[in-house]
C-alpha positions as CSV (number, residue, x, y, z in Angstrom):
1,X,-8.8,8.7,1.0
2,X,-7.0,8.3,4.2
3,X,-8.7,7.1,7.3
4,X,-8.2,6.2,11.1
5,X,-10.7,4.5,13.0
6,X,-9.7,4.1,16.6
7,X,-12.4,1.1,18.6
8,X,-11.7,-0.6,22.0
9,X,-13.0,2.5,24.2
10,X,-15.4,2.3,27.0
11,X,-16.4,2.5,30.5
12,X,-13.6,0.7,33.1
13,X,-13.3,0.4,36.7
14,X,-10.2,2.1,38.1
15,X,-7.0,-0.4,38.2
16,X,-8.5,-1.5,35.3
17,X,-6.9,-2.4,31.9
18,X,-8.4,-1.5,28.3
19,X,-6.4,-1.8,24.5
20,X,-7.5,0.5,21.8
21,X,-6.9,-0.4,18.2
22,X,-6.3,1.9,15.4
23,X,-7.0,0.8,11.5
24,X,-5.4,3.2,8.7
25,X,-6.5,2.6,5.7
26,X,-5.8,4.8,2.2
27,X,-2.5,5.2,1.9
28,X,0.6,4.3,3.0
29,X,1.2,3.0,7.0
30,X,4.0,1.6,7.1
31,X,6.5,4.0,6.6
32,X,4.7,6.6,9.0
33,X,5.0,7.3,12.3
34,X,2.0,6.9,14.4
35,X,0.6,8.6,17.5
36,X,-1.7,8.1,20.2
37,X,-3.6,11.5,21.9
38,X,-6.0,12.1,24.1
39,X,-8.7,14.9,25.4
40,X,-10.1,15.4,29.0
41,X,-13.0,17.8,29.2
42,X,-12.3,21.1,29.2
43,X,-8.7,20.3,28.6
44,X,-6.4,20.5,25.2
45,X,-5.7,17.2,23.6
46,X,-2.7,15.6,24.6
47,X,0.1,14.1,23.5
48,X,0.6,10.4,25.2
49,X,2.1,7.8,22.9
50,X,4.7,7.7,19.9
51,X,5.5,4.5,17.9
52,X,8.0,4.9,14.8
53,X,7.7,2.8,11.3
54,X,9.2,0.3,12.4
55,X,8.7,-0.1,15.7
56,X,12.0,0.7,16.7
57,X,11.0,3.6,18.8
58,X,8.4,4.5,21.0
59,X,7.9,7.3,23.2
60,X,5.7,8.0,25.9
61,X,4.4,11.3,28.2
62,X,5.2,10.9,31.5
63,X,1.7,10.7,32.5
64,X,1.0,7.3,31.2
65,X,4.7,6.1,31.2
66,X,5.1,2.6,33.3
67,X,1.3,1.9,32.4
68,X,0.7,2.3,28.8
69,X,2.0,0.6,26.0
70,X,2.2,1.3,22.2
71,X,2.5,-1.6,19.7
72,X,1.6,-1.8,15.6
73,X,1.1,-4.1,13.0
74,X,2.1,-2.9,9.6
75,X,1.1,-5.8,7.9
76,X,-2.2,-5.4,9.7
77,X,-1.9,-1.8,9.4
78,X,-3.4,-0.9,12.9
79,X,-1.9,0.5,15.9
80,X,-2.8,-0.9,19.4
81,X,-2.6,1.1,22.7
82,X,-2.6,-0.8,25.9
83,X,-3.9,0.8,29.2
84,X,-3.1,-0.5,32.3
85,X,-3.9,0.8,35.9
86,X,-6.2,3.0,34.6
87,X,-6.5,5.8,36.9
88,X,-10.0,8.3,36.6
89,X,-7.6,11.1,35.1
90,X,-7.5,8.9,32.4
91,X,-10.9,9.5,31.0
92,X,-11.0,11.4,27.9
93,X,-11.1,11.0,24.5
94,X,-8.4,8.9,22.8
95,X,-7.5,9.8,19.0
96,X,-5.1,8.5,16.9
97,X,-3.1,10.4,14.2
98,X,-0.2,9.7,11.3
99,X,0.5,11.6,8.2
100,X,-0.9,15.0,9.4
101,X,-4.8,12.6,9.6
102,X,-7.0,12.2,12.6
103,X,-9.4,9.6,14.0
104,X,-12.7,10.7,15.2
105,X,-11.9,9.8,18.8
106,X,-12.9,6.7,21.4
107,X,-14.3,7.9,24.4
108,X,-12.7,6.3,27.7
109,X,-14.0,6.8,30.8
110,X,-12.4,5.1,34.0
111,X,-15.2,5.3,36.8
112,X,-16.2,3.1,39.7
């Protein structure tokens, strides 16, 4: 059975830096590609982060580009997300996904 757990969320001063960690366990990791989203209230979930099998590629949405970075560990078979200069539009709730699976979600909220 395939699963994401996504951990690392949590309240954060604006300017502020946190890194969410994704573990996929139950089937094959390293040959997928992996995503990072992300849902405001009363918004639709967002697309913010690529990273290919390998690494070799990584996209990002304007939005978070210059600030966020995406990084993995196939051996480890987790994903990492680092925030920097968190912003308060920032707070949502930060899933990630590969092979068509979801995480439940880590809530981050960027408040003074």
């Amino acid at each position: 059975q395939v699963q994401l757990v996504e951990t690392g969320g949590g309240l954060v001063q604006p300017g502020g830096s946190l890194t969410l960690s994704c573990v996929f366990s139950g089937s094959s990791f390293t040959d997928q590609t992996m995503y990072w989203y992300r849902q405001a209230p009363g918004k639709e979930r967002e697309w913010i982060a690529t990273v290919s099998s390998a690494s070799l590629l990584k996209k990002y949405a304007d939005s978070v580009k210059g600030r966020f970075t995406v990084s993995r560990d196939n051996r480890q078979r987790t994903m990492w997300l680092r925030m920097n200069s968190l912003i308060s539009e920032d707070t949502a709730v930060y899933y990630c996904s590969g092979n068509g699976f979801w995480g439940q979600g880590t809530q981050v909220t960027v408040s003074s």
